[in-house]
C-alpha positions in Angstrom: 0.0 0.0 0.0 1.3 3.4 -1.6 1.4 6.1 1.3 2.7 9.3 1.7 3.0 11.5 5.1 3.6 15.3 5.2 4.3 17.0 8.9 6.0 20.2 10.1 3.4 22.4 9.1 2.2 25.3 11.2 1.3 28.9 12.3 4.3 30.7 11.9 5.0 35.0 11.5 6.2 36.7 8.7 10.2 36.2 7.8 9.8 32.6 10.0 11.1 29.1 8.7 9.2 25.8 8.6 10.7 22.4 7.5 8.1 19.9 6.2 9.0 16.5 5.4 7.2 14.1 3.7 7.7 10.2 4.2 7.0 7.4 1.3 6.3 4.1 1.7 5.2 0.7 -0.7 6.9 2.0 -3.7 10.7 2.5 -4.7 11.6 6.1 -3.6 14.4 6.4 -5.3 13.0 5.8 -9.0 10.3 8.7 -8.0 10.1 12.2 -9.5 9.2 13.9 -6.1 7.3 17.9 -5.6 5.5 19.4 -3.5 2.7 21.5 -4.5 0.6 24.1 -2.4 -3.2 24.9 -2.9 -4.7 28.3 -1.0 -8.4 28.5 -0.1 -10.1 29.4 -3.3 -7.0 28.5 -6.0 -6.1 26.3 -7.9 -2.8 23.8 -6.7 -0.3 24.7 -8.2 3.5 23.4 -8.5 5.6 24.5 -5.5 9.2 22.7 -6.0 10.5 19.4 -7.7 13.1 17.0 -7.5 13.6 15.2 -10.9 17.2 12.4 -10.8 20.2 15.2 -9.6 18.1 18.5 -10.5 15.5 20.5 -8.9 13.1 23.5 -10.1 11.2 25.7 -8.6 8.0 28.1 -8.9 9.2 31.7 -9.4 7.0 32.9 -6.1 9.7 30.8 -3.6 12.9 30.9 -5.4 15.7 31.7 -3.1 13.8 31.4 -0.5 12.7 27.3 -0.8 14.7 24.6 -1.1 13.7 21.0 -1.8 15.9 18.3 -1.0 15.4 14.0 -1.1 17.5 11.6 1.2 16.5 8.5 -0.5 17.4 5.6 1.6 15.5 7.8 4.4 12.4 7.5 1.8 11.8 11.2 2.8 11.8 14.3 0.8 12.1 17.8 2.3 10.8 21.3 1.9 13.0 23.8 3.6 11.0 27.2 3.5 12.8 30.6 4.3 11.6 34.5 4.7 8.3 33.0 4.8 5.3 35.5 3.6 1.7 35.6 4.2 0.6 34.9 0.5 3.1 31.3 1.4 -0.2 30.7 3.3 -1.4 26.9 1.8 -2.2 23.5 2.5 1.1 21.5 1.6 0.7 18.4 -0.5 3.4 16.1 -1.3 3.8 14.2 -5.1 5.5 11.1 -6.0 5.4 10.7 -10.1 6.9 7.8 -12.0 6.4 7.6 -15.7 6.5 4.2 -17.1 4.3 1.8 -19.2 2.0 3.7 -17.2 1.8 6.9 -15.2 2.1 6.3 -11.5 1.0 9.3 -9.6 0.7 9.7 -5.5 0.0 12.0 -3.4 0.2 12.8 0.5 -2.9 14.1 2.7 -1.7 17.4 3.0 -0.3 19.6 6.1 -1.3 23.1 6.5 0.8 26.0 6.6 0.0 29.3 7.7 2.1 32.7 8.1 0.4 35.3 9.9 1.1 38.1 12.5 
């Protein structure tokens, strides 16, 4: 059974740091594209950060101030979030993508983050 399990989100001020992690398990980590997106009440989710074999990417919004990272044998990929704002306000949703014969596509339940003063 395919599972993935976000935590480290919070309620944090303006120019604060969270770490989220997100833990896989029941599939091979290591062969994984792995992201994180984001969704804010009323948008749409949208594409946060990515790690895809050595490289990453980012959305314009965080660069410099996110940074993904993936310790396979751990089975855990990390969001590292800096200068935090109060538009970084989202629910937190981890991805695992694998594109084979088929398109193999997970995601975790979510963990919410909120900056505020």
């Amino acid at each position: 059974q395919v599972q993935l399990v976000e935590s480290g989100g919070g309620l944090v001020q303006p120019g604060e740091s969270l770490r989220l992690s997100c833990v896989g398990s029941g599939f091979t980590f290591s062969r994984y594209a792995m992201a994180w997106y984001r969704q804010a009440p009323g948008k749409e989710r949208e594409l946060v950060a990515s790690s895809i074999g050595g490289s990453t990417s980012y959305a314009d919004s965080v660069k410099a101030r996110f940074t993904i990272s993936r310790a396979n044998a751990a089975n855990t990929v990390y969001l590292q979030m800096n200068s935090l704002k109060p538009e970084d306000t989202a629910v937190y949703y981890c991805n695992a993508r694998w594109a084979a014969l088929r398109v193999y596509d997970y995601w975790g339940q979510g963990t919410q983050v909120t900056v505020s003063s």
